[in-house]
N, C-alpha and C positions, 0 to 999 in steps of 0.2 A: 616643656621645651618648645611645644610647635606653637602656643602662645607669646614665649617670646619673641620667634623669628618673626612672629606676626606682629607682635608689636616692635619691633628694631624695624621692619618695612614701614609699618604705619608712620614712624616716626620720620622716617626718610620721605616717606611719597605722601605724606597728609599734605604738605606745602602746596604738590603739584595737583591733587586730588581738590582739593581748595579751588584752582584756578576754572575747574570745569572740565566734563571728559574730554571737548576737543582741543583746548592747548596740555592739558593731561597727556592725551594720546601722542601728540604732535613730539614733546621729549624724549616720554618714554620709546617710543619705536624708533625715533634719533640714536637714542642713547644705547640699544640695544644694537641697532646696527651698528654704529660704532665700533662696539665693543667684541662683534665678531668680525673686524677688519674691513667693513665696507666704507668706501671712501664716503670723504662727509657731503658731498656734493649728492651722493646719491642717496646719502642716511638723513639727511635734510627733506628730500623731495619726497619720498617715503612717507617721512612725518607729516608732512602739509598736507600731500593728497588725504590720509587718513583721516586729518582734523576736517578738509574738506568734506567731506564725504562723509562725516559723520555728521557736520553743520546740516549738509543740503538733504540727508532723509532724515532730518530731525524739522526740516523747514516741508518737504514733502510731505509727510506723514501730518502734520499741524495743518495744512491744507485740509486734506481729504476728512480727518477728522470732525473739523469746525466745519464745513461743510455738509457733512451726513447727521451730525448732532441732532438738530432741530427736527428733522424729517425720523430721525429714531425713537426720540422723545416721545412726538408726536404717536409712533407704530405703539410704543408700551402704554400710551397714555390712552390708544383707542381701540387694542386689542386686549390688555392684561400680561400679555404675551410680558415675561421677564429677561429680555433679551439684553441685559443691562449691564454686558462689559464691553468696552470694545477693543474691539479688534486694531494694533498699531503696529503690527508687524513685527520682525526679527531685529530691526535696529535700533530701536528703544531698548530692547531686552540685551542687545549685546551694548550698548550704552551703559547701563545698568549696572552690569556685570563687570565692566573696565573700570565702572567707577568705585565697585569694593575692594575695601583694603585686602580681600583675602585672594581675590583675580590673578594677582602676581606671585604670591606664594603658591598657589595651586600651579600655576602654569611652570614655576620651577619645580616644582613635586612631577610633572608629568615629562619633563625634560629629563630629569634624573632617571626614571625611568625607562625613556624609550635609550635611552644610552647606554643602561645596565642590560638591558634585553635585548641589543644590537651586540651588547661587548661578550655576551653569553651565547648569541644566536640562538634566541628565540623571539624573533623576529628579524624580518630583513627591510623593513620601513625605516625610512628616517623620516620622521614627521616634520613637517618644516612651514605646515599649513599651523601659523604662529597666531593669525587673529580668530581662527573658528576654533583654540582653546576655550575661550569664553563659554563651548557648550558643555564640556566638564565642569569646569568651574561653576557654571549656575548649578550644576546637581547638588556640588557643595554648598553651597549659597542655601538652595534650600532647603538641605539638614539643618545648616546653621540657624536658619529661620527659625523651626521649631524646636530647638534642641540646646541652641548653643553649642554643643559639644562638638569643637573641631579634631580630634582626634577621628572619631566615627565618620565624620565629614569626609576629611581626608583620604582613611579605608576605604570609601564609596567612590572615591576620583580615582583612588587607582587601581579599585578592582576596575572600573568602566576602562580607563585608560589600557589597563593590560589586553582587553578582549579588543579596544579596537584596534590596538598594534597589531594583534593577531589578525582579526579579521580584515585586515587592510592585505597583508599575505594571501589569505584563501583567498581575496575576490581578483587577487591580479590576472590567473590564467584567463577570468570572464571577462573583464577590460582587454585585453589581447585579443578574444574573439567576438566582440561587438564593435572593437574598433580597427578591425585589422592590425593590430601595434606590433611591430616585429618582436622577438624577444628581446633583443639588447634595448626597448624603451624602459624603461625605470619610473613609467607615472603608475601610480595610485594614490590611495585617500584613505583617510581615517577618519571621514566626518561623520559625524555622530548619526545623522539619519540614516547610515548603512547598518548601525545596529537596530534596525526594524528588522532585516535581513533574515534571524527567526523564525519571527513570528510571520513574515510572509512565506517563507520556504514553509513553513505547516500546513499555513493556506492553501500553497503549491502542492502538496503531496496531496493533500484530499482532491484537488483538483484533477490529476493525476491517476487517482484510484477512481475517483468514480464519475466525475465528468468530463474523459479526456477525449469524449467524440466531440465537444463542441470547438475542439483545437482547427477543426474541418472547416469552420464559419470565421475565421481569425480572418483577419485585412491588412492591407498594407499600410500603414502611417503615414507613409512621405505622401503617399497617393491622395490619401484623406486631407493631410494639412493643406495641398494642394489646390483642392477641388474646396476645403474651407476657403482657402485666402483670407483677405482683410477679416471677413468674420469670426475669426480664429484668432482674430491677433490681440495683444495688451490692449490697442484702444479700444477695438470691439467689446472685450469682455468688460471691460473697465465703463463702458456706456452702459451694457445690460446691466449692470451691476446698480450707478447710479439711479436707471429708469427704476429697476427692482425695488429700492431705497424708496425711492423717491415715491412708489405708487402704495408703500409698505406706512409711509406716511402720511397720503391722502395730501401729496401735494402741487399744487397749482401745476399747470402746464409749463408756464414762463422755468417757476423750480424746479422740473423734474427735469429739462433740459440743462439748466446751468450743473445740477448734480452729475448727468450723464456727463457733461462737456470735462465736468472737474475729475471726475472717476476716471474717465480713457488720459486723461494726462497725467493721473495721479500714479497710475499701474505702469504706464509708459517708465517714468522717471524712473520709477522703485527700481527697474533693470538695468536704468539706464549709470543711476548713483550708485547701485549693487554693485555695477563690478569697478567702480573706482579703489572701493575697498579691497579688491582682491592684486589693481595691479600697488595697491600703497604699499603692499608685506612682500613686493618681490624683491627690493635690497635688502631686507634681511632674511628673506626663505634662503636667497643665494648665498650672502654671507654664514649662513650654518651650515649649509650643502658645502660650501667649499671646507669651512673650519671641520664637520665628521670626517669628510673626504681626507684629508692630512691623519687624522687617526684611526682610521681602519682602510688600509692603502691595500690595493685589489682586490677586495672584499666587492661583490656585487650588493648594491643599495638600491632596493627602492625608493621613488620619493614619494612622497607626501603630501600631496597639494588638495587646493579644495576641487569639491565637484565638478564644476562646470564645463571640465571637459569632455562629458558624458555628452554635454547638447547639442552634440552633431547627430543624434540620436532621435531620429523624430519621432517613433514610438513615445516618447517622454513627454514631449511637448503637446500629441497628440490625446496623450492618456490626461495630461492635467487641464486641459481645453471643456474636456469632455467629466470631468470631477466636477469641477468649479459648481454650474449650478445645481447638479448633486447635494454638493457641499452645502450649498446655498438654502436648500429648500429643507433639507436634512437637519440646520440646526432648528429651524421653527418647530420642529417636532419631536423632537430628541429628549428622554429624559433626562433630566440631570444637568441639559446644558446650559450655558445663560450667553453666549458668546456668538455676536453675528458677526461670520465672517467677511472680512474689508481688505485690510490691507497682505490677510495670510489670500484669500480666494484662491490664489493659485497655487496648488499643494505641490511645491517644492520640497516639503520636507518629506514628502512620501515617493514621489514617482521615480525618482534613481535609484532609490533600493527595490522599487518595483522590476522596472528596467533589466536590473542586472539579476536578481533572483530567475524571472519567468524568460529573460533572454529576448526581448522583444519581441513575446505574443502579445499584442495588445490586446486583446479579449480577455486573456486572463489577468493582465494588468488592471483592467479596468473591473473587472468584477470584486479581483481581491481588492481591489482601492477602495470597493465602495463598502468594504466589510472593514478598513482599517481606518476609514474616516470620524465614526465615532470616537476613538480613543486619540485623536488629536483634541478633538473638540469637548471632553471631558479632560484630558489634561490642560488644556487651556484657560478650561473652566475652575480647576481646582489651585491652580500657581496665581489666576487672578492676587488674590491677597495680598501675598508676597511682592508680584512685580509691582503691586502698584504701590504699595510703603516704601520697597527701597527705591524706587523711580522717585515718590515724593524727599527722600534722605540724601541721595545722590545730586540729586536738582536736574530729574531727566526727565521730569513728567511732563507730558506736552501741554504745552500753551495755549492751545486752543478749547480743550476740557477742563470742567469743573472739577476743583481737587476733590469733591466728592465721588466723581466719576470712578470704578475700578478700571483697570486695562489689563490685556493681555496679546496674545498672539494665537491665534484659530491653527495653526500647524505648523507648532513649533518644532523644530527640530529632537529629539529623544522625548516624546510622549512618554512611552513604556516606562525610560527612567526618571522622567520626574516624577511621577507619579510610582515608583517604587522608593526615591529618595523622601515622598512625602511620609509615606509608609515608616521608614527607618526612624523620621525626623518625629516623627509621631510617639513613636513606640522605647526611643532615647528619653523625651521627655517627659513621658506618662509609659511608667514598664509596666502593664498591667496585663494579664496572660494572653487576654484579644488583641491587644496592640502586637504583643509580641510576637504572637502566631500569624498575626498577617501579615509582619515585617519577613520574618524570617520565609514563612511560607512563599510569598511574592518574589524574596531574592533566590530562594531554591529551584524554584519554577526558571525564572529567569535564568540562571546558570542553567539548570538541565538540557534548556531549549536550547541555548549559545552552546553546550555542548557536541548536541544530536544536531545540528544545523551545519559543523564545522566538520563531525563526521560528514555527512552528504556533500558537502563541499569537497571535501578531499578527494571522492569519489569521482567527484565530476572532474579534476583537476588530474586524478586519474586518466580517465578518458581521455583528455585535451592531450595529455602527454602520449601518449599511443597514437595518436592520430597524429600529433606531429612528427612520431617518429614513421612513422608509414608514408605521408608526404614528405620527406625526406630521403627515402629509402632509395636506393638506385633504380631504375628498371632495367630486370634483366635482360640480357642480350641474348639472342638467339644462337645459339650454334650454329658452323657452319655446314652445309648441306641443308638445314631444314628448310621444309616449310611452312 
């Protein structure tokens, strides 16, 4: 049955899949607003910016790459060092993923869901963050990989999907109190990077038990980014980055400038075309906000948007400043890894679930960061394969690299589960008792954790509720005579 939805989609959207992700994208999110009542003047402009947007970090990224290529070449060719995927960032990959046939099936597999678990109340998210599907979807993708088997595929998008409906719920009372939000605000997120959230609260409780005097040496963020300035900033980093390359190379003086020059404009963009992407899905985020809104009428809804509204938080920005060359220095020496990172450097996909877990300590931010940094950069290491076949299948692979080159992304959004979907996809198509045991084993762990993490959560959610009911409370009035 889920084969053939798949292939009656295929049959429909191969035309548009044909044409390229970005006239691809450009219909479908027309076509989609559309269809939840947005007018077309606004299901239009949606569509463009999206193709836009996806054009211009597809033309960013082919920069920086063709650019750093040669000086990398160069670093493997005169250390041994097998640093030999690169790094292209999140936009290739969600390229990638828009471009398989199974993107759009999955993304109604996760609709249907959060619909049924709103109509049941268990959960109060309405998800509506419509293009950061694509992080589910690649989970399936890469069961598919090795497995074939979309049924199993599909099991694994919506057990993920179920936990982050839920965990989008636990994290709202923390969003309220990092961002002062009154209670009647209705933002939160289901992005997939808050399911690190776990395994960082783990982090957080050993921290907790046994090193919680150094909470005494914490500092303030805004103060720090401050007193950083310009040197803190995209172009800054993005020049260390190129010089790093560039001396990692053994390259001329005249090159190691044009590198840095290219690096602080290449990192600038990425934020700049990044959030193009986010305002292209706001006539259809609002078109579904309003079409639930008609079927569950005074029903309080959260919604569902992506992250970025956390980065009024400079804790965040302060703690991924201060990763980078961490990161940087950390894959040269890392076993297992093969992946220098370029266009991920700044660990976005880690520091809002940092953020919201530790509450803006930045000390313990930055210490757990630097214990969760490894398992970006092993899972980025391990989906290599994968992105870079279906990148060459789809026709996303960058143009400035040799198709022999692999790619990937240095801190991609859900580590933990692609690299448990590798596990599943493994063990589906070789059942043999050690696959099995460490598929099964991996996804047990996994559930345990997201269990014991949702207890403590509720705990803390607990507390918030007491404390707003105490600032709330009247103060009493004195009686008359006293004093």
């Amino acid at each position: 049955m889920l084969d053939g939805i798949v292939k009656f989609s295929n049959t429909i959207f191969q035309p548009l899949i044909d044409l390229g992700s970005a006239p691809m994208m450009l219909i479908l999110l027309t076509l989609f607003a559309l269809i939840m009542g947005v007018k077309f003047s606004k299901a239009l402009e949606g569509g463009i910016k999206l193709a836009v947007a996806l054009t211009g970090m597809g033309m960013v990224i082919n920069i920086l790459t063709s650019a750093f290529s040669k000086s990398l070449q160069a670093f493997v060719a005169n250390t041994g060092i097998q640093l030999s995927i690169t790094d292209v960032g999140w936009a290739p990959l969600a390229t990638i993923t828009w471009g398989s046939p199974y993107t759009l099936f999955f993304l109604l597999i996760l609709v249907i869901i959060n619909m049924v678990m709103l109509a049941l109340n268990k959960t109060n998210t309405l998800d509506v963050d419509i293009f950061n599907f694509w992080h589910p979807a690649l989970l399936g993708i890469i069961i598919l990989y090795f497995s074939n088997n979309l049924f199993v595929a599909t099991l694994f998008v919506v057990f993920i999907g179920v936990l982050k409906f839920i965990n989008s719920d636990l994290m709202k009372p923390t969003f309220n109190d990092l961002l002062n939000m009154p209670e009647q605000n209705p933002t939160t997120t289901t992005h997939l990077n808050f399911m690190l959230n776990p395994l960082i609260m783990l982090f957080d409780t050993i921290f907790d038990k046994f090193f919680y005097k150094l909470d005494k040496y914490d500092f303030n963020a805004a103060e720090l980014n401050k007193k950083i300035g310009f040197w803190g900033s995209k172009f800054a980093i993005g020049s260390y980055l190129g010089v790093f390359v560039g001396l990692l190379g053994q390259q001329s003086i005249t090159a190691i400038f044009a590198l840095a020059f290219t690096g602080a404009v290449s990192l600038e963009l990425f934020s700049i075309v990044g959030s193009w992407f986010i305002s292209a899905v706001e006539p259809l985020s609002q078109g579904i906000t309003n079409f639930m809104a008609k079927r569950f009428p005074g029903r309080k809804l959260f919604i569902g948007i992506d992250w970025p509204f956390l980065g009024a938080r400079a804790e965040m920005w302060a703690t991924a400043n201060v990763l980078a060359p961490i990161l940087l220095i950390m894959s040269l020496f890392l076993p297992g890894n093969a992946i220098l990172p370029l266009a991920g450097i700044i660990a976005i996909g880690l520091t809002p679930a940092l953020l919201v877990v530790c509450r803006g300590k930045m000390l313990r931010m930055i210490i757990i960061g630097v214990f969760m940094l490894p398992i970006f950069l092993w899972s980025g290491t391990m989906i290599a394969p994968l992105v870079t076949d279906t990148a060459q299948n789809v026709g996303a692979f960058p143009s400035g690299l040799e198709s022999s080159q692999m790619i990937s992304h240095s801190t991609k959004e859900g580590p933990v589960e692609g690299m448990v979907a590798i596990l599943i996809g493994k063990a589906v198509s070789n059942p043999n008792a050690k696959s099995v045991v460490y598929a099964v084993g991996a996804l047990s762990a996994y559930l345990i954790l997201f269990i014991w993490y949702a207890g403590k959560m509720k705990v803390r959610n607990r507390i918030y509720l007491e404390e707003n009911e105490d600032a709330s409370a009247p103060t009493p009035v004195a009686a008359k005579g006293t004093l």
